[in-house]
C-alpha positions in Angstrom: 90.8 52.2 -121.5 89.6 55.3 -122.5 91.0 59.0 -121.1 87.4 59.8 -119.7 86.9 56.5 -117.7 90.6 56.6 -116.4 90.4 59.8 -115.5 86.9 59.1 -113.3 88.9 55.7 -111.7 90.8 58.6 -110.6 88.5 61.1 -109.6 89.2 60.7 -105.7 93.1 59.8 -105.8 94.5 62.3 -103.6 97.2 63.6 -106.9 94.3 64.7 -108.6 91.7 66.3 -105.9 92.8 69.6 -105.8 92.5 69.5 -109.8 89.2 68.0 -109.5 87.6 70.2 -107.2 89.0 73.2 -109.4 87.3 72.5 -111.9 84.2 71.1 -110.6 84.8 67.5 -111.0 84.4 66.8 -107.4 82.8 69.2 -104.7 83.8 69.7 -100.9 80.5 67.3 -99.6 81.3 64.4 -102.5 84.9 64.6 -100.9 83.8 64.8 -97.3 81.7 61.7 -98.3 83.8 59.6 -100.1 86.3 60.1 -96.9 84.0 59.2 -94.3 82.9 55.5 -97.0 86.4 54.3 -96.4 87.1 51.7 -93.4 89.3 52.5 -90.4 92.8 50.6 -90.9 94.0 52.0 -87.5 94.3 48.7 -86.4 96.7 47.7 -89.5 99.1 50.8 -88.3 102.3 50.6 -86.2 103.4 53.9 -84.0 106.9 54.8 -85.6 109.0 56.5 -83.1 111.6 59.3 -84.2 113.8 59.0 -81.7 114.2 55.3 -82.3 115.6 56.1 -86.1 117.8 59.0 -84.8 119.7 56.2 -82.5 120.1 53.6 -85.1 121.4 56.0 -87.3 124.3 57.2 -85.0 125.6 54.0 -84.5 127.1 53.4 -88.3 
């Protein structure tokens, strides 16, 4: 694979916006876009609960 095509499969990986939009790469609407193109995984997620770490972790 050649630099310039791995570098555009990377052209919206989050390591590399700020980069990208620096130099021109990638401007605030093509972000704002791409953001809004990808699908809601909400119902993939688990809530996670601080409180429930801090216990197990007191109890070694």
């Amino acid at each position: 694979m050649a630099l310039d095509e791995a570098l555009k499969n990377l052209k919206h990986d989050v390591r590399m916006l700020e980069i990208n939009m620096n130099n021109g790469t990638l401007t605030n609407e093509e972000v704002r876009t791409y953001l809004n193109s990808l699908p809601d995984s909400a119902a993939n997620s688990e809530p996670v609960s601080l409180e429930d770490k801090k216990d197990s972790l007191g109890s070694h």
